[in-house]
TIROLO-69790 format. One record per atom (N, C-alpha, C): residue in one letter; atom name; x, z, y. Coordinates in steps of 0.2 Angstrom, whole numbers. Example, Ala and Ser with C-alpha at 12.3 -4.5 7.8 and 13.67 -1.06 7.14 Angstrom:
BEGIN
rest: a, atom: N, east: 66, up: 39, north: -28;
rest: a, atom: CA, east: 62, up: 39, north: -22;
rest: a, atom: C, east: 66, up: 39, north: -16;
rest: s, atom: N, east: 64, up: 35, north: -11;
rest: s, atom: CA, east: 68, up: 36, north: -5;
rest: s, atom: C, east: 64, up: 39, north: 0;
This chain:
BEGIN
rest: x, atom: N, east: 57, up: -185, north: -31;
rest: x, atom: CA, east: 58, up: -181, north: -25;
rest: x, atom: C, east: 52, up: -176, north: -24;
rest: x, atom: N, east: 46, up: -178, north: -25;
rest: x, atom: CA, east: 39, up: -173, north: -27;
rest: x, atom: C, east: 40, up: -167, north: -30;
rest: x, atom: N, east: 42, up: -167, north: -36;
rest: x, atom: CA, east: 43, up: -162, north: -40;
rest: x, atom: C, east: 48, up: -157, north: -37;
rest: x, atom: N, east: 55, up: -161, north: -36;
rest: x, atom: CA, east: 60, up: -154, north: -31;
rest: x, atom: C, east: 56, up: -152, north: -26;
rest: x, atom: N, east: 52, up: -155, north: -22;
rest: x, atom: CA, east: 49, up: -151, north: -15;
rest: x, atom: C, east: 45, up: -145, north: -17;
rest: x, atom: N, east: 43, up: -146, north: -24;
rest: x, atom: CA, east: 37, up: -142, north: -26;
rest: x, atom: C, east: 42, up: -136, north: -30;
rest: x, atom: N, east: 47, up: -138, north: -34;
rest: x, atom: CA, east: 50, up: -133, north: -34;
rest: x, atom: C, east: 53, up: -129, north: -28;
rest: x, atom: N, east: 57, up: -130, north: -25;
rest: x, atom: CA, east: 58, up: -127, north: -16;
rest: x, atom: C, east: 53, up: -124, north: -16;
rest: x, atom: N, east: 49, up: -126, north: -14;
rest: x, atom: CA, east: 42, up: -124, north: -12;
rest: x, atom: C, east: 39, up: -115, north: -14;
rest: x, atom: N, east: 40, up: -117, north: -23;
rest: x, atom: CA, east: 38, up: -111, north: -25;
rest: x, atom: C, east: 43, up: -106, north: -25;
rest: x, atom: N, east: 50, up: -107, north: -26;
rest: x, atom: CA, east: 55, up: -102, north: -23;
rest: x, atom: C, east: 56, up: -98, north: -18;
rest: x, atom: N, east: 54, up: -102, north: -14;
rest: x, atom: CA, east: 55, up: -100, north: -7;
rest: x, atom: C, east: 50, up: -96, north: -4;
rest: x, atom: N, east: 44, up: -97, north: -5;
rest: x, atom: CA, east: 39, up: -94, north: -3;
rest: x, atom: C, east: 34, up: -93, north: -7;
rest: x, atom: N, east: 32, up: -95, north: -13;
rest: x, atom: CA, east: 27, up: -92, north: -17;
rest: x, atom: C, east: 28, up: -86, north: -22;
rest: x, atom: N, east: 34, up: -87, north: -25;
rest: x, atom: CA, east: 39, up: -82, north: -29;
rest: x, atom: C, east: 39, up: -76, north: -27;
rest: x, atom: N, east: 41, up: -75, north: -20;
rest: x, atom: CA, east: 45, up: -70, north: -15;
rest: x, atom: C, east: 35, up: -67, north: -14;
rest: x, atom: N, east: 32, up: -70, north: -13;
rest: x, atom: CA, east: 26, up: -70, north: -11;
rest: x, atom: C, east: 21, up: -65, north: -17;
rest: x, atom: N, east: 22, up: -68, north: -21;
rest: x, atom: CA, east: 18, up: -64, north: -29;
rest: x, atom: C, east: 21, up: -59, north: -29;
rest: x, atom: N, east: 28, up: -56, north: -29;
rest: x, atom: CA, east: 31, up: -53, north: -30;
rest: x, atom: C, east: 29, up: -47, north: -25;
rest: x, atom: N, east: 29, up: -47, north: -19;
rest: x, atom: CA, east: 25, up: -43, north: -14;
rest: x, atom: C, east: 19, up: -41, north: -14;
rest: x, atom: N, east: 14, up: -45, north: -16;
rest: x, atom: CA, east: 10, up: -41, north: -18;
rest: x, atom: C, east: 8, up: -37, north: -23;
rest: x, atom: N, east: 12, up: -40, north: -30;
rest: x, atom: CA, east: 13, up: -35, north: -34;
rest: x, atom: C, east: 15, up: -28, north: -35;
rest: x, atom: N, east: 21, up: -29, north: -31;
rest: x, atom: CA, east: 24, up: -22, north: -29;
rest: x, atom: C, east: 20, up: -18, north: -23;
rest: x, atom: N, east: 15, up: -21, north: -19;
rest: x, atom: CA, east: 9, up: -16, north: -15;
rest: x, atom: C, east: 3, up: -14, north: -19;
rest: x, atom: N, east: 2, up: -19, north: -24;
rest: x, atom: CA, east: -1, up: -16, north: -28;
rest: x, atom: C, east: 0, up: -11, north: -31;
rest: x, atom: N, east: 4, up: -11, north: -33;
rest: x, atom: CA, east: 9, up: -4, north: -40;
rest: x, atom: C, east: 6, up: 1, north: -36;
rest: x, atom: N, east: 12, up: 0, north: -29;
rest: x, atom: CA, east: 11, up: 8, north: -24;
rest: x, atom: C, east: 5, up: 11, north: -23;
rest: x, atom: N, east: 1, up: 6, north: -23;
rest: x, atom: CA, east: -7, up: 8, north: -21;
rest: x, atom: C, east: -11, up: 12, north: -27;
rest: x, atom: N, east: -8, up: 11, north: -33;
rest: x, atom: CA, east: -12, up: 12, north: -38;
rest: x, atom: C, east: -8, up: 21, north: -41;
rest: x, atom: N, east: -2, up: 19, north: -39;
rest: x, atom: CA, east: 2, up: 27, north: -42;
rest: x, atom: C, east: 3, up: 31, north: -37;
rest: x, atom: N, east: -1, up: 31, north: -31;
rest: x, atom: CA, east: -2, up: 37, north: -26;
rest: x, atom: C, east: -6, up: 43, north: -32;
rest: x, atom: N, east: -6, up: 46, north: -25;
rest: x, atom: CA, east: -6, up: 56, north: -29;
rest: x, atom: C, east: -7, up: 59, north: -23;
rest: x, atom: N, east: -11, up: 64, north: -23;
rest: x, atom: CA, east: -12, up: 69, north: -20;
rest: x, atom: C, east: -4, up: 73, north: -16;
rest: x, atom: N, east: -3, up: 73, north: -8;
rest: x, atom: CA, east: 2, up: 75, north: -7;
rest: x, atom: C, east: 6, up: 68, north: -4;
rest: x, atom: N, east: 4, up: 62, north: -7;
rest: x, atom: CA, east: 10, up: 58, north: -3;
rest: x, atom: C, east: 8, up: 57, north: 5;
rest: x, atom: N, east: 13, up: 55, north: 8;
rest: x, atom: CA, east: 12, up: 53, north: 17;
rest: x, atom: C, east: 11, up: 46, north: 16;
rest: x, atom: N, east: 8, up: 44, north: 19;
rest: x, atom: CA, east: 5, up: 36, north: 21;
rest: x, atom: C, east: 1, up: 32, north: 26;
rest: x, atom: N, east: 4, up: 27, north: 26;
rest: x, atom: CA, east: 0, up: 26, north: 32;
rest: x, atom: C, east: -4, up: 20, north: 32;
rest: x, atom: N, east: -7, up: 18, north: 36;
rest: x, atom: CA, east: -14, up: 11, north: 35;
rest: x, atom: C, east: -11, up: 5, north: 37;
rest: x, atom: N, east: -17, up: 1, north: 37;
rest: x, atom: CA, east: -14, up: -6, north: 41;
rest: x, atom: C, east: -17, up: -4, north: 47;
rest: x, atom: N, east: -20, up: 0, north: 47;
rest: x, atom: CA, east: -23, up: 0, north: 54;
rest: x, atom: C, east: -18, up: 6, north: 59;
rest: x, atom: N, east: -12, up: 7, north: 55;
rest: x, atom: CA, east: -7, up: 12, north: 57;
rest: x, atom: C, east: -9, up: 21, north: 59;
rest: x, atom: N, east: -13, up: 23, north: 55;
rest: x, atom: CA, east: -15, up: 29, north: 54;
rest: x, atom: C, east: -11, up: 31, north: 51;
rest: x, atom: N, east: -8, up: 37, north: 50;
rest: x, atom: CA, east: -3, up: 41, north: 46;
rest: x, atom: C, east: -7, up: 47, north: 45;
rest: x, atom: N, east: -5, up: 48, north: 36;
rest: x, atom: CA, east: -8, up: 55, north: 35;
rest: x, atom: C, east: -6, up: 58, north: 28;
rest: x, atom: N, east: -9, up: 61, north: 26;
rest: x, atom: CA, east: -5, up: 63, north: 21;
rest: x, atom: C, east: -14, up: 63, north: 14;
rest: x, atom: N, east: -12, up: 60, north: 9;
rest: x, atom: CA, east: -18, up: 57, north: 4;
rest: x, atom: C, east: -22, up: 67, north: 0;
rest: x, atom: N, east: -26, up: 67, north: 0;
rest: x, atom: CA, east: -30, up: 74, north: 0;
rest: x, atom: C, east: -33, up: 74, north: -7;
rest: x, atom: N, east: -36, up: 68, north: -8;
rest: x, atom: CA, east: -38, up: 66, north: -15;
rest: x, atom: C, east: -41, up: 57, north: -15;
rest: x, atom: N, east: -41, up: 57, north: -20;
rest: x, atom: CA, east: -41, up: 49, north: -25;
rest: x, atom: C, east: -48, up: 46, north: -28;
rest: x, atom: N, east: -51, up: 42, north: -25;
rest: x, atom: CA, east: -57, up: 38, north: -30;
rest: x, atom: C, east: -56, up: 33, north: -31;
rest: x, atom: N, east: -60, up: 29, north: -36;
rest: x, atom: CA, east: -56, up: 21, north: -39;
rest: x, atom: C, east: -55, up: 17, north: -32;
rest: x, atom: N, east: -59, up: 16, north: -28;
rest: x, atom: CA, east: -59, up: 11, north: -23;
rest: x, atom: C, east: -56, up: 14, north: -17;
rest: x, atom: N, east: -57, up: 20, north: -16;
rest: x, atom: CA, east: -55, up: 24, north: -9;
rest: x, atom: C, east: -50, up: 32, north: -9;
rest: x, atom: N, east: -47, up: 34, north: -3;
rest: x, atom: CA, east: -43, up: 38, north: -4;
rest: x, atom: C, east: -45, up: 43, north: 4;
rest: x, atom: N, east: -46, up: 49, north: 2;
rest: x, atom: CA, east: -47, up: 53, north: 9;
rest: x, atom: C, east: -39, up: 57, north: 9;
rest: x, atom: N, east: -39, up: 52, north: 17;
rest: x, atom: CA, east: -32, up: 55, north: 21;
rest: x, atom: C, east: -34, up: 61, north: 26;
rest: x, atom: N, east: -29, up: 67, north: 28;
rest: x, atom: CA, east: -29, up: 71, north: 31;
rest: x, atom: C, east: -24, up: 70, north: 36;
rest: x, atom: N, east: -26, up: 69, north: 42;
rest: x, atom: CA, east: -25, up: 66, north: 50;
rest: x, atom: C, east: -23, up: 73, north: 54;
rest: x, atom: N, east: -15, up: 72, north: 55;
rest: x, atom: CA, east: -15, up: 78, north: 58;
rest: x, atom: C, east: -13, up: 76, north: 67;
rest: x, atom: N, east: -14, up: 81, north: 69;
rest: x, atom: CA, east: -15, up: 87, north: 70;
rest: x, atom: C, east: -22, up: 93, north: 71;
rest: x, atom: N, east: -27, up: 89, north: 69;
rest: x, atom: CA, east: -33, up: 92, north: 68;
rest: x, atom: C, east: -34, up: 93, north: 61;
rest: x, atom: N, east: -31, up: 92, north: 58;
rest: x, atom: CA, east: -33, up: 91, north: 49;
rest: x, atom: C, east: -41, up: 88, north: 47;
rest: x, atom: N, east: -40, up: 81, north: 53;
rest: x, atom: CA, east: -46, up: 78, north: 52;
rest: x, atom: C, east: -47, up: 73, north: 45;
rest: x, atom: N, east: -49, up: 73, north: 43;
rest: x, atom: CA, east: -52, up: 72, north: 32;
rest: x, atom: C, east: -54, up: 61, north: 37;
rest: x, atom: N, east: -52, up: 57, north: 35;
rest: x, atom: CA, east: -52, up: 48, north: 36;
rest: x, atom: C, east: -54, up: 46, north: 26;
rest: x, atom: N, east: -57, up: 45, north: 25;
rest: x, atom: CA, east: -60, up: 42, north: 19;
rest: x, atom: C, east: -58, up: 34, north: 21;
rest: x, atom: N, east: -53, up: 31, north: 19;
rest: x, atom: CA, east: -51, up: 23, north: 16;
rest: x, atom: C, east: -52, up: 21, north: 12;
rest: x, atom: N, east: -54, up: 13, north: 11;
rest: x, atom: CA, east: -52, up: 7, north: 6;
rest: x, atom: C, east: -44, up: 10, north: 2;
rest: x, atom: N, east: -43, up: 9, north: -3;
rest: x, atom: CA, east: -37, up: 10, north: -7;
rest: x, atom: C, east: -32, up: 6, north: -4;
rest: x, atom: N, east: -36, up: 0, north: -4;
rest: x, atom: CA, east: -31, up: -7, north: -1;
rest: x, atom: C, east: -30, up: -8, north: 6;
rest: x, atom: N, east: -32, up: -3, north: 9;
rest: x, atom: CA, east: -31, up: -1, north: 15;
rest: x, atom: C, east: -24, up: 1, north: 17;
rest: x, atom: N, east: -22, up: 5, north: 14;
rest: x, atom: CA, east: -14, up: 10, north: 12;
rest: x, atom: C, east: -7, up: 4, north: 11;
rest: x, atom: N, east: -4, up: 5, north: 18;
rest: x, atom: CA, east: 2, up: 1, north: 19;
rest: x, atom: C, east: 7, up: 1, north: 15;
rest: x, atom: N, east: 9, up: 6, north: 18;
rest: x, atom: CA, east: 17, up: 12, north: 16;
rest: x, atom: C, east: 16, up: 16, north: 12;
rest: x, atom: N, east: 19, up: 18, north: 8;
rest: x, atom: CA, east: 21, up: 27, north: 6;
rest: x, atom: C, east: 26, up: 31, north: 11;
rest: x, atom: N, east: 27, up: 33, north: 16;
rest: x, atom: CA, east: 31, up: 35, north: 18;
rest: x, atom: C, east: 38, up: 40, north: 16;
rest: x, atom: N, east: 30, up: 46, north: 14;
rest: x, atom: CA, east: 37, up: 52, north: 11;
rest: x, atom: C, east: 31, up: 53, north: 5;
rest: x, atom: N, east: 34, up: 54, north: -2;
rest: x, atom: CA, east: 30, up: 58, north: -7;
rest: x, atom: C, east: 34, up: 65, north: -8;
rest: x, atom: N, east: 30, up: 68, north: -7;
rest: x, atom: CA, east: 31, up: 77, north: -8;
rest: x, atom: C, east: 37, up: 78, north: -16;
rest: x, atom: N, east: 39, up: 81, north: -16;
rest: x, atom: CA, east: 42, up: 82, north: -23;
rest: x, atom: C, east: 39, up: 90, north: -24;
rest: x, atom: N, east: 37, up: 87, north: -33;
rest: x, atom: CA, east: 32, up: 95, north: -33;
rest: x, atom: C, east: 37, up: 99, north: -43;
């Protein structure tokens, strides 16, 4: 009986779980200059340039320049097509 919970278990929640962070991970690493994005902290902006651990967003409507954490970056919203 142990063992089926423990399956369930990972199915349902640990699987679907890995798998999510994975895929946040991916996004966060193949930004680019030009995507729109937004934080956890619900900033939206659009990415200006890229360092290994941080990302400077341009915050409109002042084109205020917000220096982030990478892992900071929620969404991709729109990515520019270039």
């Amino acid at each position: 009986m142990f063992p089926l919970m423990f399956a369930v278990l990972y199915f349902v929640v640990i699987l679907p779980s890995q798998r999510q962070r994975k895929a946040q991970q991916q996004m966060q690493n193949s930004l680019k200059a030009g995507d729109e994005v937004a934080t956890t902290g619900g900033i939206v902006g659009s990415v200006v340039s890229l360092a290994d651990a941080t990302v400077v967003i341009r915050v409109k409507p002042d084109n205020v320049k917000l220096q982030v954490a990478r892992t900071a970056v929620a969404t991709l919203i729109n990515a520019e097509s270039k």
